[in-house]
C-alpha positions as CSV (number, residue, x, y, z in Angstrom):
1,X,105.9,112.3,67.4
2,X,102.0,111.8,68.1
3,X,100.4,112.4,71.4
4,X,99.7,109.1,73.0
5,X,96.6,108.5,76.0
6,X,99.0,107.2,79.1
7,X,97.5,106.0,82.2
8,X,99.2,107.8,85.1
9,X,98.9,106.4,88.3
10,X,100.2,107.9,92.0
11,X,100.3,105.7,94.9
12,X,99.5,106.6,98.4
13,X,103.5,106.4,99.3
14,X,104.2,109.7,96.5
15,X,105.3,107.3,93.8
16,X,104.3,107.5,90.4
17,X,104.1,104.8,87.7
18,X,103.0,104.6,84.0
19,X,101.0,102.1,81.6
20,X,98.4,99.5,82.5
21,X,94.6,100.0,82.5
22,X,92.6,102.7,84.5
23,X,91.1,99.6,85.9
24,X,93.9,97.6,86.8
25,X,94.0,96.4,90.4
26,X,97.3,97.7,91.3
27,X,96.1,101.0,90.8
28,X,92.6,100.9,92.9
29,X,94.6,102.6,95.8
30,X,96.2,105.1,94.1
31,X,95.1,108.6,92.2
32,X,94.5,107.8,88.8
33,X,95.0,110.4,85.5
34,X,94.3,110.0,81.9
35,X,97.2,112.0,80.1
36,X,97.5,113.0,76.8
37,X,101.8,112.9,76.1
38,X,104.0,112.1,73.5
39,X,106.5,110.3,76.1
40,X,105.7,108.5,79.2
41,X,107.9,110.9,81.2
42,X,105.9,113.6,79.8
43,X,102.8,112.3,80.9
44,X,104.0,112.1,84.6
45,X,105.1,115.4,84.7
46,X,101.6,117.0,83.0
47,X,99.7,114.4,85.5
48,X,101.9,115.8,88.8
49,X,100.6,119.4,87.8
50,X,97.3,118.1,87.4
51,X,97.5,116.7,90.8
52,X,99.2,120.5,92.5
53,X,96.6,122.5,90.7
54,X,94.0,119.8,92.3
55,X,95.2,119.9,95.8
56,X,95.8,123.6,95.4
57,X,92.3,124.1,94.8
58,X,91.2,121.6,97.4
59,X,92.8,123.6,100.2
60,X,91.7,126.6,98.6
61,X,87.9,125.4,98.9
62,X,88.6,124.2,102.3
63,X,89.7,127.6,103.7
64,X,86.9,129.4,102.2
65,X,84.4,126.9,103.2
66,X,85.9,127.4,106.8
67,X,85.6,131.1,107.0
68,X,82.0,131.3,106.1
């Protein structure tokens, strides 16, 4: 199977959703990814360790930028 571009979309209450437009209202609350996936399941999961690695490094950032 190809790789497919799936809109990935997480809303503030932790739920995630698939399809649509980057631009699509629905979505203007939420965390927004671009994924490259062969299944939309897929592309959840790659854009969920997207988000950890993110908010790993966010807090990461924060702490140092704290300590100095």
């Amino acid at each position: 199977m190809e790789e497919k571009l799936w809109t990935v979309a997480r809303f503030p209450s932790g739920d995630w959703t698939y399809g649509g437009k980057k631009t699509d209202p629905a979505y203007s609350e939420g965390e927004i990814y671009q994924i490259s996936a062969v299944t939309p399941k897929d592309a959840v999961k790659k854009a969920q360790a997207q988000r950890r690695k993110d908010v790993k490094r966010a807090k990461a950032n924060e702490a140092e930028s704290t300590e100095n």
